[in-house]
N, CA, C and O atoms as CSV, one atom per row, in Angstrom:
chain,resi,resn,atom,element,x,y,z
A,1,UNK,N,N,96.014,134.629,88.295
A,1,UNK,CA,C,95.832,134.006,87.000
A,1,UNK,C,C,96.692,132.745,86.949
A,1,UNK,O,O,97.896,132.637,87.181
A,2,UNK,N,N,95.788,131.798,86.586
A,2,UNK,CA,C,96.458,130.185,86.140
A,2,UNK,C,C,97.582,129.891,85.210
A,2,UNK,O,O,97.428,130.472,84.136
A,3,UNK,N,N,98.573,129.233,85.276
A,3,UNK,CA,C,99.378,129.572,84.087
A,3,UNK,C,C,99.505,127.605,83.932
A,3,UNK,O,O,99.516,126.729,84.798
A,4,UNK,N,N,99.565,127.561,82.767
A,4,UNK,CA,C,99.521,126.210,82.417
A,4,UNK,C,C,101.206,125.452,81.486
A,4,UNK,O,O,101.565,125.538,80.311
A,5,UNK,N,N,101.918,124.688,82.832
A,5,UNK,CA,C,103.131,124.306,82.164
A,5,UNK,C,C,103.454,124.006,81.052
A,5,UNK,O,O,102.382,123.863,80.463
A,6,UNK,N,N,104.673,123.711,80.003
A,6,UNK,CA,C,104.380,122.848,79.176
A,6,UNK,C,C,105.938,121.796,79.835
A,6,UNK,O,O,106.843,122.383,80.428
A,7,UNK,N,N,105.990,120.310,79.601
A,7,UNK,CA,C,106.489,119.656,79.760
A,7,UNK,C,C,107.478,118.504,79.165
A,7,UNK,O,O,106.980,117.712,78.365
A,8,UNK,N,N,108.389,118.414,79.397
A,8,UNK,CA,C,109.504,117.685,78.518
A,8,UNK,C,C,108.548,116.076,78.784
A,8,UNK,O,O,108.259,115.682,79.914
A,9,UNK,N,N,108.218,115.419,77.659
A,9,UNK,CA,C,107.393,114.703,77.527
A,9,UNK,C,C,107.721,113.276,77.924
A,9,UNK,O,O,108.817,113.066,77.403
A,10,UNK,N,N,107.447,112.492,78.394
A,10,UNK,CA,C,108.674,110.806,77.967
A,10,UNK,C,C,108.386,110.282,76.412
A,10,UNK,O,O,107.256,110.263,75.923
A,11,UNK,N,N,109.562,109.872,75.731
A,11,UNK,CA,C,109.460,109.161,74.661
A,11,UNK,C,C,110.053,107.482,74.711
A,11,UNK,O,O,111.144,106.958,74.486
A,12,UNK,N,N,109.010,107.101,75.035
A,12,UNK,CA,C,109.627,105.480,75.088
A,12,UNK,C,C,110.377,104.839,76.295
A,12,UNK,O,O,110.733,105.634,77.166
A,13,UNK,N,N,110.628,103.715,76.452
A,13,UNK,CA,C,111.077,103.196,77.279
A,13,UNK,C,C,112.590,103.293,77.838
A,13,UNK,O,O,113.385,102.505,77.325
A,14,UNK,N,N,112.955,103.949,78.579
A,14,UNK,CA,C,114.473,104.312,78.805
A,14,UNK,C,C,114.776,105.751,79.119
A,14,UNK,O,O,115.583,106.097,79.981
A,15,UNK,N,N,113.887,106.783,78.159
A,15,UNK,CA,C,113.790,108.201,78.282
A,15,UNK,C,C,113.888,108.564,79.474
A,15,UNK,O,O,112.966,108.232,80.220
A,16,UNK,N,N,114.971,109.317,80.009
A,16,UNK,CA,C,115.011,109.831,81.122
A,16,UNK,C,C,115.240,111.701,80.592
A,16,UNK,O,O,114.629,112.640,81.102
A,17,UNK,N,N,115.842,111.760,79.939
A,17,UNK,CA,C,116.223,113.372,79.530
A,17,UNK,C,C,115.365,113.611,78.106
A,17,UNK,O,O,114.682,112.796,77.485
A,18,UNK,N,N,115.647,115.034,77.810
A,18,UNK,CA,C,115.907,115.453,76.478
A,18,UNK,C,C,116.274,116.989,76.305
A,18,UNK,O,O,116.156,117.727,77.283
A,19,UNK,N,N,116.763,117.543,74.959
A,19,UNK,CA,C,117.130,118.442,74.841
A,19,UNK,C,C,116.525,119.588,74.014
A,19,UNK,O,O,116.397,119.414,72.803
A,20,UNK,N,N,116.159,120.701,74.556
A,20,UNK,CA,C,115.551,121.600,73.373
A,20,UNK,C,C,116.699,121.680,72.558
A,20,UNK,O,O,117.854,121.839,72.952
A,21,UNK,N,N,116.148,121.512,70.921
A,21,UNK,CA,C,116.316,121.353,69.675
A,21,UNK,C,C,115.862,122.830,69.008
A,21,UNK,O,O,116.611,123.527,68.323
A,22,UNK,N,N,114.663,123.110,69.310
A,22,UNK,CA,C,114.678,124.765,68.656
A,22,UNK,C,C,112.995,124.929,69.033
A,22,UNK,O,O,112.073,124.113,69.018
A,23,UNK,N,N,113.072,126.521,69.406
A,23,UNK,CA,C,111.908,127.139,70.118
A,23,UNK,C,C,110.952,126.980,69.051
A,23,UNK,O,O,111.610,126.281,68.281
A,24,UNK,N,N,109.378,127.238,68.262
A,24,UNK,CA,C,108.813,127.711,67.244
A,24,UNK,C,C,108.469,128.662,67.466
A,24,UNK,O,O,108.448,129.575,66.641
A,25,UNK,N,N,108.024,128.773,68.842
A,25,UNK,CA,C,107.448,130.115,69.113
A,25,UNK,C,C,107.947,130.842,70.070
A,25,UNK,O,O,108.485,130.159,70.940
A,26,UNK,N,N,107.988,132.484,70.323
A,26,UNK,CA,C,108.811,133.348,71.459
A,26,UNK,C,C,108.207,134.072,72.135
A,26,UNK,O,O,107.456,134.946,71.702
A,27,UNK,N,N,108.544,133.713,73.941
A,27,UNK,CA,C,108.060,134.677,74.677
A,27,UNK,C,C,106.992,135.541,74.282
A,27,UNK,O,O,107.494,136.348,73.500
A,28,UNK,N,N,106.154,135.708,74.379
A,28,UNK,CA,C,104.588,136.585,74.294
A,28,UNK,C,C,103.682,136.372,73.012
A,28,UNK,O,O,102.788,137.112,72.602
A,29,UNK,N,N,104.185,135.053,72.427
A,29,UNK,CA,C,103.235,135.218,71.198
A,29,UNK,C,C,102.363,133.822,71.916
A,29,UNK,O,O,102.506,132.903,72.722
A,30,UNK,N,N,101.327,134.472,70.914
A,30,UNK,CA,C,99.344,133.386,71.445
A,30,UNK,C,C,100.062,131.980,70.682
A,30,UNK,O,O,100.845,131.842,69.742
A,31,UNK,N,N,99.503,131.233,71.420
A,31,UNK,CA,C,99.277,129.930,71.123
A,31,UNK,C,C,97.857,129.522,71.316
A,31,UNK,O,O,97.147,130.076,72.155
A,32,UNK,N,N,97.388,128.446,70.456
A,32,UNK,CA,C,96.717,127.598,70.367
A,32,UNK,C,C,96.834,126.039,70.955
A,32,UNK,O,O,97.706,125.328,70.455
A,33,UNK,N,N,96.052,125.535,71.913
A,33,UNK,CA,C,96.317,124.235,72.115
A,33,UNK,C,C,96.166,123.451,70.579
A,33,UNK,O,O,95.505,123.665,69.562
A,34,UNK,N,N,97.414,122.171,71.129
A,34,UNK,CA,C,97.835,121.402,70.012
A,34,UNK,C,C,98.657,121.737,68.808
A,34,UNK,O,O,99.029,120.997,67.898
A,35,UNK,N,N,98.904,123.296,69.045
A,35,UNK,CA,C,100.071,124.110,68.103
A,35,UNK,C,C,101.373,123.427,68.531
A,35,UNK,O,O,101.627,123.268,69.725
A,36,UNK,N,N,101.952,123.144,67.848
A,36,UNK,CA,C,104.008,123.003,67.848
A,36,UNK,C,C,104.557,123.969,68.548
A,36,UNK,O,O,104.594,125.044,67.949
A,37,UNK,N,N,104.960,123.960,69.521
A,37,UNK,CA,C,105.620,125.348,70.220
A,37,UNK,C,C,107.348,124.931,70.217
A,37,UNK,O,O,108.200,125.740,69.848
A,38,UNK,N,N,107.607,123.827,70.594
A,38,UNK,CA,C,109.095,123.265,70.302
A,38,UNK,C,C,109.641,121.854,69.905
A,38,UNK,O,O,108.849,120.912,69.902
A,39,UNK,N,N,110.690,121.698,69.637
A,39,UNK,CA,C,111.104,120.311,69.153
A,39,UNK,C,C,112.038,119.905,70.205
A,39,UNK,O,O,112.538,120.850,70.815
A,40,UNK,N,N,112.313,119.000,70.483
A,40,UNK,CA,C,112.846,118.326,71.717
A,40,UNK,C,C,113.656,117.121,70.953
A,40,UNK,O,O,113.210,116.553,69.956
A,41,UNK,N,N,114.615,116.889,71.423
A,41,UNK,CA,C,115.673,115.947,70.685
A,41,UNK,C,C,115.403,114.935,71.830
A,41,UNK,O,O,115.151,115.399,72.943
A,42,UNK,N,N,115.438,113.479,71.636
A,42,UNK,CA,C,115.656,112.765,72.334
A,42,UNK,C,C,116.620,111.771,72.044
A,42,UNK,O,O,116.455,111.760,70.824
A,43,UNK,N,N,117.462,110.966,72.235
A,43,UNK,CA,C,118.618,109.835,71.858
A,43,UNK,C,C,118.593,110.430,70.132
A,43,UNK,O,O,118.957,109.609,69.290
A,44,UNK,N,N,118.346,111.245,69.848
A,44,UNK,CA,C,118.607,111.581,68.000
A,44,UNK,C,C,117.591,111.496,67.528
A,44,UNK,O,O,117.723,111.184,66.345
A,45,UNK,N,N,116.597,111.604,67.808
A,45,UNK,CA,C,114.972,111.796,67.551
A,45,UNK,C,C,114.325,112.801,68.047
A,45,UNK,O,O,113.888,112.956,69.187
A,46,UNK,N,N,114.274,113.606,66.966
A,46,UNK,CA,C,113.257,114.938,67.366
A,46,UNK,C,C,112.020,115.144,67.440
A,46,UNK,O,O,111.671,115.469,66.305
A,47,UNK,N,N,111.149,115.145,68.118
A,47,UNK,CA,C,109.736,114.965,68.691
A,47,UNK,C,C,109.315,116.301,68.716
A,47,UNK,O,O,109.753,117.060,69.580
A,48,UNK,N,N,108.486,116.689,67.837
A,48,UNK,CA,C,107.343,118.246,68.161
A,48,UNK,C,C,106.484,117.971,69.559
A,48,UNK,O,O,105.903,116.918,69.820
A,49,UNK,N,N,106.527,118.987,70.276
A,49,UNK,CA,C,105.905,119.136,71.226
A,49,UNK,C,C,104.621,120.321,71.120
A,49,UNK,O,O,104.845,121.532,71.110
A,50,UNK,N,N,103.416,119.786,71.053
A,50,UNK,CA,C,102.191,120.958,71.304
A,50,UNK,C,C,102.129,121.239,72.315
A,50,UNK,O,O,102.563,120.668,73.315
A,51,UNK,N,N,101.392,122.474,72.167
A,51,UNK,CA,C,101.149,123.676,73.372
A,51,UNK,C,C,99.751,122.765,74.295
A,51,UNK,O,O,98.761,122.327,73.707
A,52,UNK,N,N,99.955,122.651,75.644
A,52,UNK,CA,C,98.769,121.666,76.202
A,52,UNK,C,C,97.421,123.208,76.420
A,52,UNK,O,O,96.256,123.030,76.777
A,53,UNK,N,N,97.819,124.089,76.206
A,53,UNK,CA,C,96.566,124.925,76.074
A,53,UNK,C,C,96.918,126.566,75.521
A,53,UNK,O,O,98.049,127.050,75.572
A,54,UNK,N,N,95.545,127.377,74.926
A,54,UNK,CA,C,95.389,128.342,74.508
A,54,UNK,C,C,96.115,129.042,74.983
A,54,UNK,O,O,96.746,128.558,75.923
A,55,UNK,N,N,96.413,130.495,74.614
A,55,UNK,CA,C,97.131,131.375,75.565
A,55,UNK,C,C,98.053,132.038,74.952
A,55,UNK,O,O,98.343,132.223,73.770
A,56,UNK,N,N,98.562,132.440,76.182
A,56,UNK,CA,C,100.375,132.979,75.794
A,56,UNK,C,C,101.339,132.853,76.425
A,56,UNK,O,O,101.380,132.991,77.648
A,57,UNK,N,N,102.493,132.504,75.547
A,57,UNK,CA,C,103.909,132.487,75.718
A,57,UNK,C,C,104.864,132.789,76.970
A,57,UNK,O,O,105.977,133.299,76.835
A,58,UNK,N,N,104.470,132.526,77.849
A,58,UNK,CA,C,104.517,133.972,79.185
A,58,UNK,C,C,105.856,134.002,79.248
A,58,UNK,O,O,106.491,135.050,79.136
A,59,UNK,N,N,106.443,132.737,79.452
A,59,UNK,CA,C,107.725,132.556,79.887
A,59,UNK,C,C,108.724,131.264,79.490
A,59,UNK,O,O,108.314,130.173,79.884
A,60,UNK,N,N,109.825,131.275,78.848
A,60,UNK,CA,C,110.590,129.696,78.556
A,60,UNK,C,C,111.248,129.544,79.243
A,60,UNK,O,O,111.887,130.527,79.619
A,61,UNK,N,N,111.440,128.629,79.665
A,61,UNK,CA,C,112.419,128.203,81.050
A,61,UNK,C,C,113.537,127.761,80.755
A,61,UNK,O,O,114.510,128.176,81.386
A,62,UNK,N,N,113.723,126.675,79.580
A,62,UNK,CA,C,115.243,126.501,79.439
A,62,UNK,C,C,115.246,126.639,77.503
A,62,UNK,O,O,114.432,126.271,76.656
A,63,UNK,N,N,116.608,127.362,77.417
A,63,UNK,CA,C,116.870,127.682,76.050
A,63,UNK,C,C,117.360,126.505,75.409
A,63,UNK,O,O,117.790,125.446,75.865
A,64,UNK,N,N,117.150,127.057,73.897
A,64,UNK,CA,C,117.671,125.798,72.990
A,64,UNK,C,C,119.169,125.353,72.913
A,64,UNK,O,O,120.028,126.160,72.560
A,65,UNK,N,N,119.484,124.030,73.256
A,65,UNK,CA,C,120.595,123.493,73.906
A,65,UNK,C,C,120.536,122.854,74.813
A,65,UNK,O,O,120.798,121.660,74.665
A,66,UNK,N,N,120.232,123.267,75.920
A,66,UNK,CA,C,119.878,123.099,77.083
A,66,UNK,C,C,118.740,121.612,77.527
A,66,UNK,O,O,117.584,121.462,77.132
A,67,UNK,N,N,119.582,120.619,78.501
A,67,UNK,CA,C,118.943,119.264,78.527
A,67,UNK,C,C,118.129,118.960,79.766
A,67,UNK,O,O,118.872,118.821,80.737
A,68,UNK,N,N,116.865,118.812,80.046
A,68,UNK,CA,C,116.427,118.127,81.306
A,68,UNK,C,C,115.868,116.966,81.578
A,68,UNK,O,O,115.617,116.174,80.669
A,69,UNK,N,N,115.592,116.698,82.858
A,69,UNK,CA,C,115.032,115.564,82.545
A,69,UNK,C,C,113.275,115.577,82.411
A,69,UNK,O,O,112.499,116.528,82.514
A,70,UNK,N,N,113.030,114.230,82.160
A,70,UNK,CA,C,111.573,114.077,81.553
A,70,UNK,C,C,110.637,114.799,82.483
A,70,UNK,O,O,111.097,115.134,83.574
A,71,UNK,N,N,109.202,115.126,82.156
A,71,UNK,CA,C,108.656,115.856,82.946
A,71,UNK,C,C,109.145,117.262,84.004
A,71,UNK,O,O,108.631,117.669,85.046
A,72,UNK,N,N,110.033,117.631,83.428
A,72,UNK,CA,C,110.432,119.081,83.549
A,72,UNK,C,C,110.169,120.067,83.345
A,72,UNK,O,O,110.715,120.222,82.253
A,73,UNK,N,N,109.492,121.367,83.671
A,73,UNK,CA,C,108.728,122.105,82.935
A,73,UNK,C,C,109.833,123.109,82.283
A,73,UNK,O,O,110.800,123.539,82.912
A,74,UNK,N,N,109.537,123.417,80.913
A,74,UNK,CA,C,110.021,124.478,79.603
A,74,UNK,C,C,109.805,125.407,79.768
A,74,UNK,O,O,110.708,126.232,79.631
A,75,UNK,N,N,108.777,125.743,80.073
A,75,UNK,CA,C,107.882,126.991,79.732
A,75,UNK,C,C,106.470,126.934,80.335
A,75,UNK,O,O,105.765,125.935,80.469
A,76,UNK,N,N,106.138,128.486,80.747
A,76,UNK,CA,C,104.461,128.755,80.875
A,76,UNK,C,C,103.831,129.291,80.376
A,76,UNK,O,O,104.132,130.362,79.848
A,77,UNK,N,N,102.092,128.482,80.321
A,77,UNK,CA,C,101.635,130.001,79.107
A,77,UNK,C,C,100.227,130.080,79.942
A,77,UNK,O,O,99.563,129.305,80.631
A,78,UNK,N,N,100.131,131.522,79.479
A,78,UNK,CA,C,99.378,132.347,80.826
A,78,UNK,C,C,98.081,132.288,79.680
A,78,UNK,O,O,98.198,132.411,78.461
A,79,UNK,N,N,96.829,132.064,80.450
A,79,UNK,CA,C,95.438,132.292,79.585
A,79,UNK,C,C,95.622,133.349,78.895
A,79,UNK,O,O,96.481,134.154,79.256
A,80,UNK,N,N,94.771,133.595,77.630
A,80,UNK,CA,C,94.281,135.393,77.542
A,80,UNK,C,C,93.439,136.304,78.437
A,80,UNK,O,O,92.315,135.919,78.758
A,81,UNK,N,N,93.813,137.258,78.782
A,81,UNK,CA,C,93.045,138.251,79.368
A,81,UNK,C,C,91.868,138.937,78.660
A,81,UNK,O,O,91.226,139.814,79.239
């Protein structure tokens, strides 16, 4: 089964990092593509991040606090069965 990343996004010109700001959603709950799943702080700008597809929650990779750089994957979410 396919599991589909989600990714610390770039915001603007310079963006190299950012930081989860706070989860919306936890480990095993369904998402909807284009749902808010987390907020991501960048230079003091918090950016909602949607879910890039249907599914579920499978797994978060780095907790809130926690900084990477751009295009880093967060989290996976596994199709429905």
């Amino acid at each position: 089964m396919s599991t589909t990343p989600i990714l610390i996004p770039k915001e603007g010109m310079g963006t190299t990092e950012g930081t989860i700001a706070r989860w919306l959603k936890a480990e095993g709950d369904r998402v909807t593509a284009g749902e808010t799943v987390v907020e991501i702080e960048f230079a003091k700008a918090v950016t909602e991040v949607p879910s890039p597809a249907t599914g579920v929650l499978r797994k978060i990779l780095l907790a809130e606090g926690q900084t990477a750089d751009v295009h880093t994957q967060i989290a996976l979410i596994e199709p429905d069965s």
